[in-house]
PDB file of N, CA, C and O in Angstrom:
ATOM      1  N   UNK A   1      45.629  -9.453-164.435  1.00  0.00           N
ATOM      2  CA  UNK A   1      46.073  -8.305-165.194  1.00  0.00           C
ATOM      3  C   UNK A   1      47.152  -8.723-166.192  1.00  0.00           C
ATOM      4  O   UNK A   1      47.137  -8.200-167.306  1.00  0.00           O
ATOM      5  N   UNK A   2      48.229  -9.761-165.832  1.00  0.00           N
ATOM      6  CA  UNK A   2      49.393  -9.772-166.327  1.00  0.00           C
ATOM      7  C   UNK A   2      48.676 -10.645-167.755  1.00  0.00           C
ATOM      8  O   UNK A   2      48.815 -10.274-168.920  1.00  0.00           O
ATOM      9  N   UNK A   3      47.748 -12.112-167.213  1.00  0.00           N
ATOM     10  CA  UNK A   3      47.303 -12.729-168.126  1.00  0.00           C
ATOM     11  C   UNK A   3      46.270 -11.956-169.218  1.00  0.00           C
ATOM     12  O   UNK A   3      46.147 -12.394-170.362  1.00  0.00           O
ATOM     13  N   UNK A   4      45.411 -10.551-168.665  1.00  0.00           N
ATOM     14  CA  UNK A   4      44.807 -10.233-169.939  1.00  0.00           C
ATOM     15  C   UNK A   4      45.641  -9.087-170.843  1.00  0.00           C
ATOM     16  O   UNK A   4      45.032  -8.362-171.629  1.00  0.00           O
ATOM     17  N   UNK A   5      47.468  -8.971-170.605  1.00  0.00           N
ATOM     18  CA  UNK A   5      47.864  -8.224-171.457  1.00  0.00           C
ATOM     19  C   UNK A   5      48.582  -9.040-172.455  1.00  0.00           C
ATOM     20  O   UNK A   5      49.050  -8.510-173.463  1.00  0.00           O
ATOM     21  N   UNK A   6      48.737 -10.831-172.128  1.00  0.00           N
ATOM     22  CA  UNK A   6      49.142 -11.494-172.524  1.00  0.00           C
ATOM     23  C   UNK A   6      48.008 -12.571-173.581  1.00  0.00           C
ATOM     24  O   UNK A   6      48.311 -13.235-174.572  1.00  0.00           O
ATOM     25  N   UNK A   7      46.795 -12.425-172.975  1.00  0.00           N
ATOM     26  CA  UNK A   7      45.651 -12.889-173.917  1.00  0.00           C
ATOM     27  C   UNK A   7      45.546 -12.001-175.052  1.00  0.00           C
ATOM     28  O   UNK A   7      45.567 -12.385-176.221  1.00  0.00           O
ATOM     29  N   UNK A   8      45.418 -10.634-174.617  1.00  0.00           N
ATOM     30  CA  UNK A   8      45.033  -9.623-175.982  1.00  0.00           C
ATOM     31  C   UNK A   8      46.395  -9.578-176.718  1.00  0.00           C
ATOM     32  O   UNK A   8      46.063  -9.383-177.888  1.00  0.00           O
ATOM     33  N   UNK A   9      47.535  -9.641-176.681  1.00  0.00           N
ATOM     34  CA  UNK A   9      48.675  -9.613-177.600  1.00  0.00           C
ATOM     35  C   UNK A   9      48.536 -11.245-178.467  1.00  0.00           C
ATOM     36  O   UNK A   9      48.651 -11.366-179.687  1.00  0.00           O
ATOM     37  N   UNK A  10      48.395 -11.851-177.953  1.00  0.00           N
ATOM     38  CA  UNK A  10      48.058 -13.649-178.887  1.00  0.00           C
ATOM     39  C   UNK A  10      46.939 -12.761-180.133  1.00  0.00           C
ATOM     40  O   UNK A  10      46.121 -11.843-180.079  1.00  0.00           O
ATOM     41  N   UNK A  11      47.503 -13.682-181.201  1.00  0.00           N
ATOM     42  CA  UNK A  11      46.628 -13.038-181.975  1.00  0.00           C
ATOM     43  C   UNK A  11      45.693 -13.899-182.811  1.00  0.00           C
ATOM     44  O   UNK A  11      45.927 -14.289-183.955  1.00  0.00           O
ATOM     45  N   UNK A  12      44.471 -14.174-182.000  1.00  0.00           N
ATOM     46  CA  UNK A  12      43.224 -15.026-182.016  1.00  0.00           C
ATOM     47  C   UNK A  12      42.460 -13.580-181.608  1.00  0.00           C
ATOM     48  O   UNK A  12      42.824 -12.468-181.224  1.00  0.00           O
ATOM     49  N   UNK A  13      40.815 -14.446-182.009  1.00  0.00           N
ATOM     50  CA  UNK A  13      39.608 -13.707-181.326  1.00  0.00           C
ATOM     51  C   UNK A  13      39.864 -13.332-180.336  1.00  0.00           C
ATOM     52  O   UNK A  13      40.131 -14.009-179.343  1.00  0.00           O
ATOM     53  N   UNK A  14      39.821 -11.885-180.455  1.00  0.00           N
ATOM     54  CA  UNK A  14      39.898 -11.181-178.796  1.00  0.00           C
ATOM     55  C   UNK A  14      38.800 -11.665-177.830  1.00  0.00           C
ATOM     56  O   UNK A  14      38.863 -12.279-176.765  1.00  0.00           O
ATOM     57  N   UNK A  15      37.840 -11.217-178.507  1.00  0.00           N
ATOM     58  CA  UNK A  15      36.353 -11.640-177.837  1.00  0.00           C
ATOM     59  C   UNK A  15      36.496 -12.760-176.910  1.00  0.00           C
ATOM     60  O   UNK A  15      36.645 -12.685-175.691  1.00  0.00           O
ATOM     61  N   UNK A  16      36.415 -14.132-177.863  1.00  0.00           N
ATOM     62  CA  UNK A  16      36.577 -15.089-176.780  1.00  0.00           C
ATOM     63  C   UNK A  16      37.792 -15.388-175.727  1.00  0.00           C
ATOM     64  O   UNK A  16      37.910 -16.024-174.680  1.00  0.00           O
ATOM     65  N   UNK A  17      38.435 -14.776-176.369  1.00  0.00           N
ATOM     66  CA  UNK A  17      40.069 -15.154-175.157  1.00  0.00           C
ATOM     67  C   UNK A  17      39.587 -14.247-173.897  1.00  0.00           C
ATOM     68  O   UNK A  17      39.529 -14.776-172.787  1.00  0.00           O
ATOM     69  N   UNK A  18      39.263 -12.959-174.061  1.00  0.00           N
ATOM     70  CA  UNK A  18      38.568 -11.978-172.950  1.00  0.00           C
ATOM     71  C   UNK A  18      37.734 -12.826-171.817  1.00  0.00           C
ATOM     72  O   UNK A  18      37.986 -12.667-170.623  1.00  0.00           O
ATOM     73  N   UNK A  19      36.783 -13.684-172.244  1.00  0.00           N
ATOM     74  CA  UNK A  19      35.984 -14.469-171.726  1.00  0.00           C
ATOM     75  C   UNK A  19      36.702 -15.142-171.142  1.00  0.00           C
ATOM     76  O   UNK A  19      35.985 -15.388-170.172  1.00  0.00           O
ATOM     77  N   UNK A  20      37.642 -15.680-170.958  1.00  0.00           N
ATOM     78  CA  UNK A  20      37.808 -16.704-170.231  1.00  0.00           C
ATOM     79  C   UNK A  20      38.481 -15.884-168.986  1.00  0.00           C
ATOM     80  O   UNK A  20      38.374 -16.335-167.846  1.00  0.00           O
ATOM     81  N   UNK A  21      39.259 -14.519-169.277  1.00  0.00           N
ATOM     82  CA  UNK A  21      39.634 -14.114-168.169  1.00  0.00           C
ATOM     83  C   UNK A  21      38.725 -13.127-167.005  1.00  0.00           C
ATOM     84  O   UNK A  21      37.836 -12.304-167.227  1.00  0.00           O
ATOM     85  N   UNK A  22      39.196 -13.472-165.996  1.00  0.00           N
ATOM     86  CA  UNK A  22      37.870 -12.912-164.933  1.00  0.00           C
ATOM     87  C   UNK A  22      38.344 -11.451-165.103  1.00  0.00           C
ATOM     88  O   UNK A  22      39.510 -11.077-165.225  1.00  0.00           O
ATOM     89  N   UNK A  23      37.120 -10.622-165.088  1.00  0.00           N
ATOM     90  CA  UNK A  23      37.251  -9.205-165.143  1.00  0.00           C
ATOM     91  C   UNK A  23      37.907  -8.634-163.986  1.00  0.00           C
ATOM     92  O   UNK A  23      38.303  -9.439-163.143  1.00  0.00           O
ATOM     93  N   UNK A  24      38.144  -7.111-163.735  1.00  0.00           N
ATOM     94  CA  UNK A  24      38.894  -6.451-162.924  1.00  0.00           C
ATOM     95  C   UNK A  24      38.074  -6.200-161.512  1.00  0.00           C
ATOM     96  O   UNK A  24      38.661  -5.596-160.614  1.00  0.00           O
ATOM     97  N   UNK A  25      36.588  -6.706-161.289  1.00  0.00           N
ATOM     98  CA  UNK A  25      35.981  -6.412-160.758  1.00  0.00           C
ATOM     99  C   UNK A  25      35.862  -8.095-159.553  1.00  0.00           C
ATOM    100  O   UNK A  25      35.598  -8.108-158.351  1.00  0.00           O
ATOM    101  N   UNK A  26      36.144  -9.203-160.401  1.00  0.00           N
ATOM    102  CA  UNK A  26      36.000 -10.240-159.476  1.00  0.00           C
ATOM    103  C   UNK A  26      37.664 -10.349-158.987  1.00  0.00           C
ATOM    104  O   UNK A  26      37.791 -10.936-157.913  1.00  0.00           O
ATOM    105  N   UNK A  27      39.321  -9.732-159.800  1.00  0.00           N
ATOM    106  CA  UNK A  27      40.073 -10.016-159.413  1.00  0.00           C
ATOM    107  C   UNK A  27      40.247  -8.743-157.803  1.00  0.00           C
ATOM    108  O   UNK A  27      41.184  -8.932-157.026  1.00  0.00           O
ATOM    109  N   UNK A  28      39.540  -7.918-157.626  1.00  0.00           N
ATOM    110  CA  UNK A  28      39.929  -7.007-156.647  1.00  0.00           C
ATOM    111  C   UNK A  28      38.896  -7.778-155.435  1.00  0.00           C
ATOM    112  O   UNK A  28      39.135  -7.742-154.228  1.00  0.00           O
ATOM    113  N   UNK A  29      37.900  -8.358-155.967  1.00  0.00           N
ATOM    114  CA  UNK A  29      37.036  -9.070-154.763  1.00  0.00           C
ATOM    115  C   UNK A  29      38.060 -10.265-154.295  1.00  0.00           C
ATOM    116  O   UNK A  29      38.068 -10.528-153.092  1.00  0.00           O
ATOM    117  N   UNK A  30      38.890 -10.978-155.137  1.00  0.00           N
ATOM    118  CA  UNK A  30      39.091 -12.105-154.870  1.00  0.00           C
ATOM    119  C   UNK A  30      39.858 -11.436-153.900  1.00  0.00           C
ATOM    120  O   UNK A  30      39.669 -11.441-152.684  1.00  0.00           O
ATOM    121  N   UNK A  31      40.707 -10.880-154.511  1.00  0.00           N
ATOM    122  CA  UNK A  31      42.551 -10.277-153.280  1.00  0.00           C
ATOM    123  C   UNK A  31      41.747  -9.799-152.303  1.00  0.00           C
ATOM    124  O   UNK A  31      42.056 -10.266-151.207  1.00  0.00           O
ATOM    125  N   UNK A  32      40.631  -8.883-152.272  1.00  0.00           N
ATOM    126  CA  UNK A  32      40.151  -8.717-151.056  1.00  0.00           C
ATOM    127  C   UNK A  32      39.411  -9.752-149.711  1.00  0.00           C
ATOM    128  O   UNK A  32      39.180  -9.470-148.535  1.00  0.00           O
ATOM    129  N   UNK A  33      39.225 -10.802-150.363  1.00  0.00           N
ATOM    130  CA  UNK A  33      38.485 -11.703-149.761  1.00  0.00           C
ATOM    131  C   UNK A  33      40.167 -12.729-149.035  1.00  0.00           C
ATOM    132  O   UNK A  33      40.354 -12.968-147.842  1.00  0.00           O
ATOM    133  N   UNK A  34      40.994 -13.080-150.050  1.00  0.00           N
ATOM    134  CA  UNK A  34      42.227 -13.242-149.711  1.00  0.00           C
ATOM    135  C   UNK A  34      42.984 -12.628-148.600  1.00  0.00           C
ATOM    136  O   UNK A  34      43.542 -13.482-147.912  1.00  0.00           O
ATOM    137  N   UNK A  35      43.188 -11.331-148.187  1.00  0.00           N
ATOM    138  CA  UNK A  35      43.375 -10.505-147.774  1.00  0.00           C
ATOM    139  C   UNK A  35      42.652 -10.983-146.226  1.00  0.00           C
ATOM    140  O   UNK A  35      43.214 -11.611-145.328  1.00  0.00           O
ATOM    141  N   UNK A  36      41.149 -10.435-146.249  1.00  0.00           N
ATOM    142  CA  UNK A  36      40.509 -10.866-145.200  1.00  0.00           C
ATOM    143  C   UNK A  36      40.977 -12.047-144.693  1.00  0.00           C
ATOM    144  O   UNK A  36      41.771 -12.049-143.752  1.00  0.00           O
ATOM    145  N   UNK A  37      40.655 -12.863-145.108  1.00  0.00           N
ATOM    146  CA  UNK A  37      41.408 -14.878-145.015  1.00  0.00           C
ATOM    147  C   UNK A  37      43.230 -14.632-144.177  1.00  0.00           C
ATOM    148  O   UNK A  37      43.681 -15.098-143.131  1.00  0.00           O
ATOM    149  N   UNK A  38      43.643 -14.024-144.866  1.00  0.00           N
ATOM    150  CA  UNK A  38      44.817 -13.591-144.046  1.00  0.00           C
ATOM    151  C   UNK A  38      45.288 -13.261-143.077  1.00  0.00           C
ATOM    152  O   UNK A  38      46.285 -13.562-142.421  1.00  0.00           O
ATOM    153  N   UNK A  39      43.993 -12.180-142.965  1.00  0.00           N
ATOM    154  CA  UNK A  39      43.948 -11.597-141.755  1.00  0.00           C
ATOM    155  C   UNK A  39      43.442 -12.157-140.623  1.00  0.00           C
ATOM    156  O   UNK A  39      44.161 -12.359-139.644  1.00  0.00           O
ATOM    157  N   UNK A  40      41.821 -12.541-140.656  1.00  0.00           N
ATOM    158  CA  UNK A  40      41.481 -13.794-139.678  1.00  0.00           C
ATOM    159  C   UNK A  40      42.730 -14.527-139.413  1.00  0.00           C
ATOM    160  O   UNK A  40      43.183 -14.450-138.271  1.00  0.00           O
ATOM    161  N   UNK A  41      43.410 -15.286-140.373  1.00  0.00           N
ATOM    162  CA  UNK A  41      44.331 -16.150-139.429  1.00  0.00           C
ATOM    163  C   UNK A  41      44.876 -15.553-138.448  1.00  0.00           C
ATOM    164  O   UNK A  41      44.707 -15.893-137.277  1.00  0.00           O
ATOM    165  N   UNK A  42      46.120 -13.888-139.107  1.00  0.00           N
ATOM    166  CA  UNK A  42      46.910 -13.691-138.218  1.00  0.00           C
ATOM    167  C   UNK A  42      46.595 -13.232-137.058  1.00  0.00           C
ATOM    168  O   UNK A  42      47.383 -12.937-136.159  1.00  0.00           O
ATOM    169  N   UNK A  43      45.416 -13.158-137.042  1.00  0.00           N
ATOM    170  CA  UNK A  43      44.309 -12.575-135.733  1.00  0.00           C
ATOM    171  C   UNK A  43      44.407 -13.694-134.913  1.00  0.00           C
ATOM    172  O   UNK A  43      45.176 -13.650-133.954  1.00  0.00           O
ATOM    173  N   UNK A  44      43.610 -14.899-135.186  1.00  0.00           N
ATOM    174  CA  UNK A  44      43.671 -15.734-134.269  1.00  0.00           C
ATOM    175  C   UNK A  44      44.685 -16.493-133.849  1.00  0.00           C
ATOM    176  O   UNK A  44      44.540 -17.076-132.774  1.00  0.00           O
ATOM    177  N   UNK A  45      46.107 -16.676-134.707  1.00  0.00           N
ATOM    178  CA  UNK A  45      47.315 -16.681-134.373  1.00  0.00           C
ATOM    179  C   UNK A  45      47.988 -16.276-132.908  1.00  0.00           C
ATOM    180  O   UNK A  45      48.495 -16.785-131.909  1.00  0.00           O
ATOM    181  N   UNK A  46      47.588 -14.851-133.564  1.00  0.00           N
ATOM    182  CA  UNK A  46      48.011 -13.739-131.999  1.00  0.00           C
ATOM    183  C   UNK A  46      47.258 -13.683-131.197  1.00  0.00           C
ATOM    184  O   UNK A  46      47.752 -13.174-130.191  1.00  0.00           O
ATOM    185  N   UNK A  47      46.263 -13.946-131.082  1.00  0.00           N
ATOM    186  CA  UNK A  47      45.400 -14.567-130.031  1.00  0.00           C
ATOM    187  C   UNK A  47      45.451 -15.418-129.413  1.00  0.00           C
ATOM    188  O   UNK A  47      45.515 -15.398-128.184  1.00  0.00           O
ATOM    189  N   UNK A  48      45.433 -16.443-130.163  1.00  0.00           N
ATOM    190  CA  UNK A  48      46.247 -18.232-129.474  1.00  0.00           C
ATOM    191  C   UNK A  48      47.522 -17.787-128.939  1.00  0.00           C
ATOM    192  O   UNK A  48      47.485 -17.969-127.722  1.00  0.00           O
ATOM    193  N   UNK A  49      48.654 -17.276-129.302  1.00  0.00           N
ATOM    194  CA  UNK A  49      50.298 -16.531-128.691  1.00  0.00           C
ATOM    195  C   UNK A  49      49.520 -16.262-127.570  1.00  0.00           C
ATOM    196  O   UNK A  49      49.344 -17.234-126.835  1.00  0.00           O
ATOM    197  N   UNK A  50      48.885 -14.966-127.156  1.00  0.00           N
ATOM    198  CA  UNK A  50      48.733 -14.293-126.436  1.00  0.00           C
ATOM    199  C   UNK A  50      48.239 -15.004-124.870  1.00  0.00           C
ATOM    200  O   UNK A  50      48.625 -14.802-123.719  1.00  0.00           O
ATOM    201  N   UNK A  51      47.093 -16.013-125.531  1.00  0.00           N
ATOM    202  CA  UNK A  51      46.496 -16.473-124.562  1.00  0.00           C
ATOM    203  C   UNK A  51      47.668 -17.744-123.812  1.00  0.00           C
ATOM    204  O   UNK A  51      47.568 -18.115-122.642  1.00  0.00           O
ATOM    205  N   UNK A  52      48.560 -18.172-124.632  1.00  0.00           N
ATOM    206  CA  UNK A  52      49.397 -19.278-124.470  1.00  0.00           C
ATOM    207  C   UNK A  52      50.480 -18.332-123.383  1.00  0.00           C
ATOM    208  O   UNK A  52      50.637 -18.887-122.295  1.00  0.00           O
ATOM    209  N   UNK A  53      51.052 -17.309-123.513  1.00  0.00           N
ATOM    210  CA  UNK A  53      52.095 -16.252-122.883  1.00  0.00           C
ATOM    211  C   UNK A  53      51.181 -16.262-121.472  1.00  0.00           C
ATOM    212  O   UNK A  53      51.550 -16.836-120.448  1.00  0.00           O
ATOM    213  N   UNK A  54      49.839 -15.472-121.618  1.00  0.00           N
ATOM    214  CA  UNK A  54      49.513 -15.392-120.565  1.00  0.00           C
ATOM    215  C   UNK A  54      48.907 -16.437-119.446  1.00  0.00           C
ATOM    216  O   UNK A  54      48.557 -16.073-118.323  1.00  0.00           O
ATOM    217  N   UNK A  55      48.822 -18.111-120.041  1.00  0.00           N
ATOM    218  CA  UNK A  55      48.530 -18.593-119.134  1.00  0.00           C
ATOM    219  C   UNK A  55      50.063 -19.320-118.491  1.00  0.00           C
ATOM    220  O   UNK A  55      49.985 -20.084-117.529  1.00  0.00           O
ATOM    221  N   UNK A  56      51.277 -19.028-119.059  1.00  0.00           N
ATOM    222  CA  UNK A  56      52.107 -19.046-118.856  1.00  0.00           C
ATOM    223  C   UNK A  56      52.848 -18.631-117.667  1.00  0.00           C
ATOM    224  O   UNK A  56      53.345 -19.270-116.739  1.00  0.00           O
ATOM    225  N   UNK A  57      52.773 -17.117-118.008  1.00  0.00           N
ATOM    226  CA  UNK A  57      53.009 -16.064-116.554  1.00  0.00           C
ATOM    227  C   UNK A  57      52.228 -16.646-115.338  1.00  0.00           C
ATOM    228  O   UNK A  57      52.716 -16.568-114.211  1.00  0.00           O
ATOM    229  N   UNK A  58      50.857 -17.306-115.590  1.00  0.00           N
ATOM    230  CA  UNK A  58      50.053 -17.208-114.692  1.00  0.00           C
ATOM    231  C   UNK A  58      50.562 -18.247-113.680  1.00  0.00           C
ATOM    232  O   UNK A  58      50.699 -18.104-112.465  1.00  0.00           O
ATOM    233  N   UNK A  59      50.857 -19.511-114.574  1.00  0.00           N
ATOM    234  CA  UNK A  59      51.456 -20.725-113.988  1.00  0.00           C
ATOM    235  C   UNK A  59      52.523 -20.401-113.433  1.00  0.00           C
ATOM    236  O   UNK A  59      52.637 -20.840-112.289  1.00  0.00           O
ATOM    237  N   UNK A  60      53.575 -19.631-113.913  1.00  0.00           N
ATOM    238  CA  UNK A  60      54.859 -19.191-113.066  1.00  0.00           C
ATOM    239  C   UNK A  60      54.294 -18.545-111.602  1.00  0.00           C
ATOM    240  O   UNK A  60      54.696 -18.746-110.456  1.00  0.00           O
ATOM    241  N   UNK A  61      53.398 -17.842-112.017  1.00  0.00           N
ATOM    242  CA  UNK A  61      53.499 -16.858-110.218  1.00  0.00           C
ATOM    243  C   UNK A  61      52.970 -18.150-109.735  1.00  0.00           C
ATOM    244  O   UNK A  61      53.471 -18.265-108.616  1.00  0.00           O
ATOM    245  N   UNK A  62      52.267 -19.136-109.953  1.00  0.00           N
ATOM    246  CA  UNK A  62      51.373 -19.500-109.300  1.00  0.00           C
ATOM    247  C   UNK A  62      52.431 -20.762-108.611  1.00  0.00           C
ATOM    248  O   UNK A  62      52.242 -21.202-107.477  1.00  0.00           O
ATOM    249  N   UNK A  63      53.383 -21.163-109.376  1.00  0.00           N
ATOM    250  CA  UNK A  63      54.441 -22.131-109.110  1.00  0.00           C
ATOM    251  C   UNK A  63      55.448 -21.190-107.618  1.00  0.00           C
ATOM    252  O   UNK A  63      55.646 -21.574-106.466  1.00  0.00           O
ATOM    253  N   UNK A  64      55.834 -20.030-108.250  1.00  0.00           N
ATOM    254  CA  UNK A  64      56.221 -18.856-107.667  1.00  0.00           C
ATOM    255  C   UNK A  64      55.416 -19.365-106.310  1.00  0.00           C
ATOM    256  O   UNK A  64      55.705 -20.352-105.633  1.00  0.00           O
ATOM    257  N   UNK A  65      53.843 -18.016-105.997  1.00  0.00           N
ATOM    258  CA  UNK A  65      53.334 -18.756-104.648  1.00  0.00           C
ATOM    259  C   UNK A  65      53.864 -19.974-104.369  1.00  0.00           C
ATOM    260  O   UNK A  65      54.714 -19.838-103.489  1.00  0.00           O
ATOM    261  N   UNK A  66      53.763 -20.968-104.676  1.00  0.00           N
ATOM    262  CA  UNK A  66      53.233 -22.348-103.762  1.00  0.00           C
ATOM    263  C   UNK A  66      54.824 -22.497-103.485  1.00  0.00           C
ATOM    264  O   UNK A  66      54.991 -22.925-102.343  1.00  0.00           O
ATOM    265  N   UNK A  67      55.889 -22.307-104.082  1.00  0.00           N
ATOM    266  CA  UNK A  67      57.088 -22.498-103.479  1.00  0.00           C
ATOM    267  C   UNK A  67      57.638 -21.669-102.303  1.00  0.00           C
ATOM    268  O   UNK A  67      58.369 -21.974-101.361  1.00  0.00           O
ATOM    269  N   UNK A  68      56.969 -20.377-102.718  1.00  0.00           N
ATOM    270  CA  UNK A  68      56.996 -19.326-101.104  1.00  0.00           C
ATOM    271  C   UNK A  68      55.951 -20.406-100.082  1.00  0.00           C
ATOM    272  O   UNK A  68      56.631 -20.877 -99.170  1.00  0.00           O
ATOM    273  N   UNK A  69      55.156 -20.665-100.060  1.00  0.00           N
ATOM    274  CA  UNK A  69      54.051 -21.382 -98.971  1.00  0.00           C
ATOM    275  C   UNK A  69      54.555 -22.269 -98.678  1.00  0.00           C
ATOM    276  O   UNK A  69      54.437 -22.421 -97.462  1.00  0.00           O
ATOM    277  N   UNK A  70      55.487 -23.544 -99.443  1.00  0.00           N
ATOM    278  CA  UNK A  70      55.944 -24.337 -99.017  1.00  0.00           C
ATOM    279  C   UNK A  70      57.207 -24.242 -98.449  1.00  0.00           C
ATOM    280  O   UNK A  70      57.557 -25.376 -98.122  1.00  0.00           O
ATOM    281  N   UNK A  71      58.148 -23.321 -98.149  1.00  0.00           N
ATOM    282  CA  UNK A  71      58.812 -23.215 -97.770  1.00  0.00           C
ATOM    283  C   UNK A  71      58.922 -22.841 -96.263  1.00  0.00           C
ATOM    284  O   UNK A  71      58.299 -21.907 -95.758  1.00  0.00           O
ATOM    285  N   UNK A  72      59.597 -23.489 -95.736  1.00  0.00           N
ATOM    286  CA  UNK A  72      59.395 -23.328 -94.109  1.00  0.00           C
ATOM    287  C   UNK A  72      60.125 -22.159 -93.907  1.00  0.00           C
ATOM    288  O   UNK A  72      60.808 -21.609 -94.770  1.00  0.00           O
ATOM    289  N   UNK A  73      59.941 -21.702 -92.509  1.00  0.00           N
ATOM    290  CA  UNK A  73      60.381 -20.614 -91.790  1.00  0.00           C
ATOM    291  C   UNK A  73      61.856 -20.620 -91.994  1.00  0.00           C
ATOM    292  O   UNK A  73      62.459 -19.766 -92.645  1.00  0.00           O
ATOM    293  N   UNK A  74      62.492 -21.819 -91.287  1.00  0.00           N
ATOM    294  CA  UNK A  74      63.652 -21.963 -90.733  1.00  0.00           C
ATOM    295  C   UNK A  74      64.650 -22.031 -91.898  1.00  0.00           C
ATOM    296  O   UNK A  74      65.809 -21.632 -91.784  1.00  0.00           O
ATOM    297  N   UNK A  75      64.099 -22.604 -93.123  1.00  0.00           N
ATOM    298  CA  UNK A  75      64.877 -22.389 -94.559  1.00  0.00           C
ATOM    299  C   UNK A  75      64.817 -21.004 -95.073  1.00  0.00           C
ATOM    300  O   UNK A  75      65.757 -20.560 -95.731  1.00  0.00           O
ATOM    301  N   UNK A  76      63.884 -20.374 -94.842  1.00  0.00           N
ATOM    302  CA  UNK A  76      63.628 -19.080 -95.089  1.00  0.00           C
ATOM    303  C   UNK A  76      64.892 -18.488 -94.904  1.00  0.00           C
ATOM    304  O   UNK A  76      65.884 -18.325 -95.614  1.00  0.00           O
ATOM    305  N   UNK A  77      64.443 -18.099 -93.280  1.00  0.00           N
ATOM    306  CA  UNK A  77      65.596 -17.712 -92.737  1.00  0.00           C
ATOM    307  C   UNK A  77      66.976 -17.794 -92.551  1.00  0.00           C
ATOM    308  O   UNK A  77      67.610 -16.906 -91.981  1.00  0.00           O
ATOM    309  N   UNK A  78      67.603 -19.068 -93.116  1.00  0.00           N
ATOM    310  CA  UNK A  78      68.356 -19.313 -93.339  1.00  0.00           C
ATOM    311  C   UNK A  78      69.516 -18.863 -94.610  1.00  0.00           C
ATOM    312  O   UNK A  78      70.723 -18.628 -94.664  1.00  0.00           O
ATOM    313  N   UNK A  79      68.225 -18.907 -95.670  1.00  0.00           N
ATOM    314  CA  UNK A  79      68.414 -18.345 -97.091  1.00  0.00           C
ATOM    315  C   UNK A  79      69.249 -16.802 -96.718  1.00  0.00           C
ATOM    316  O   UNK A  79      70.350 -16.350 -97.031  1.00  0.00           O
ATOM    317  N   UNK A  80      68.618 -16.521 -96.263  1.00  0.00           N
ATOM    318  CA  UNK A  80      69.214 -15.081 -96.025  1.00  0.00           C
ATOM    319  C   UNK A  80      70.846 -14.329 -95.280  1.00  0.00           C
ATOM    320  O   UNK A  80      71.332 -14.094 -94.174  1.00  0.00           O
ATOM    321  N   UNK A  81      71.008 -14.263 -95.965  1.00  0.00           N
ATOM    322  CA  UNK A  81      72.561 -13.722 -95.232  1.00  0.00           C
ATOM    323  C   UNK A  81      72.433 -13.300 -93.468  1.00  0.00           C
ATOM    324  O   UNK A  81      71.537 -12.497 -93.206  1.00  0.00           O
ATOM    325  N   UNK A  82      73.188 -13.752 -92.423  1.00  0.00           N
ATOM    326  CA  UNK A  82      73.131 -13.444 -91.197  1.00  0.00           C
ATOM    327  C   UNK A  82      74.118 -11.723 -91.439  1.00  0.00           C
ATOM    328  O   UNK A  82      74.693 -11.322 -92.451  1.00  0.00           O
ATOM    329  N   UNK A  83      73.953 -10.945 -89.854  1.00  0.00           N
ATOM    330  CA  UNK A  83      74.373  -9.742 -89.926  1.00  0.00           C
ATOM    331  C   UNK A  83      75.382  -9.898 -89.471  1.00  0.00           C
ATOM    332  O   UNK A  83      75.591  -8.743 -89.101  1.00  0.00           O
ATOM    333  N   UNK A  84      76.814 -10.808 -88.985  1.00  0.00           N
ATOM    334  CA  UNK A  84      77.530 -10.976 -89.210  1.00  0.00           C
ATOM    335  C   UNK A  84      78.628 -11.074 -90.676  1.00  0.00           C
ATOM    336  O   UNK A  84      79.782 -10.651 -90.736  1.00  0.00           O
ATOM    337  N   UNK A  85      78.025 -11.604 -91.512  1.00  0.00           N
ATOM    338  CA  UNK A  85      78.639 -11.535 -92.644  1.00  0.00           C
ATOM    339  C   UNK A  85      78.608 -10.848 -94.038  1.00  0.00           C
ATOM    340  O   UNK A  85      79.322 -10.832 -95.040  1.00  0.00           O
ATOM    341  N   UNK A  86      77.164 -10.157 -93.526  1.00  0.00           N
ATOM    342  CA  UNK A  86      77.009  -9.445 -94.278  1.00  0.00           C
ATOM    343  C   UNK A  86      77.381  -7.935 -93.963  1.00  0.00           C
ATOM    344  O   UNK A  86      78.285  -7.854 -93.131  1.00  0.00           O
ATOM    345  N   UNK A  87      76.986  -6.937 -94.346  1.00  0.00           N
ATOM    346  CA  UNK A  87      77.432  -5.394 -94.665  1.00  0.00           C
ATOM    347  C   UNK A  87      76.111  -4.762 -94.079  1.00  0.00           C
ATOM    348  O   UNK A  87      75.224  -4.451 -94.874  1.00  0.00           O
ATOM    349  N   UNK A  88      75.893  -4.505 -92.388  1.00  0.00           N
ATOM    350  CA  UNK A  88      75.141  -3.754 -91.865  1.00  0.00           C
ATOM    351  C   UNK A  88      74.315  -2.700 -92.896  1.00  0.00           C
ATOM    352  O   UNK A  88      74.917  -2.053 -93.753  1.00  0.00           O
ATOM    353  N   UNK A  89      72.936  -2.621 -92.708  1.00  0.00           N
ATOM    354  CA  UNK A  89      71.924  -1.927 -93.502  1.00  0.00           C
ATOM    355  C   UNK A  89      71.895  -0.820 -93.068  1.00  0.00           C
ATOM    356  O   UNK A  89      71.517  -0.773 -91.898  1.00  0.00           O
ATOM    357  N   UNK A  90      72.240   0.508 -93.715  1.00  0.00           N
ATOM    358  CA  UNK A  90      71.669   2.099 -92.931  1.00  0.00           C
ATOM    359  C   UNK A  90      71.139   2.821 -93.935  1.00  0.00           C
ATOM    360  O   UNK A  90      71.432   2.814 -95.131  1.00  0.00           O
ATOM    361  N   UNK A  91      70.261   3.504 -93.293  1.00  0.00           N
ATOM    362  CA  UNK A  91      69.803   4.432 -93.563  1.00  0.00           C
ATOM    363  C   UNK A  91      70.022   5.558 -93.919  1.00  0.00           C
ATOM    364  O   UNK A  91      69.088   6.333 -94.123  1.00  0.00           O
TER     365      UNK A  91
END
């Protein structure tokens, strides 16, 4: 647009200077096709994120489990505050 207000003010053959610039009909296909192209990426972008987050979480619980399973009873229990020192539970 900017270049055919700047072709028709030069003052040569309109005719041929016109020609060389692409009409209004291939510049709205192009931005649209651009546009699309854009979009695919940011699509599969957030897709790749998404899938990367969620195999993420997955690995945590799953680290999560196996550190509960591996953990013995007696550490368990231990972990935990005795009812001596702690602040009796009521109801």
């Amino acid at each position: 647009m900017r270049m055919r207000r700047f072709l028709r003010a030069l003052p040569v053959e309109k005719e041929n200077l016109l020609l060389l610039v692409p009409d209004r009909r291939f510049e709205e296909a192009f931005r649209d096709k651009m546009s699309a192209i854009k979009y695919k990426r940011r699509y599969d972008r957030a897709r790749e994120l998404h899938e990367r987050r969620s195999e993420d979480v997955e690995r945590k619980l799953m680290l999560m489990e196996d550190k509960f399973v591996e953990t013995p009873q007696d550490e368990l229990a231990s972990s935990f505050p005795t009812s001596s020192t702690s602040i009796p539970f009521r109801c």
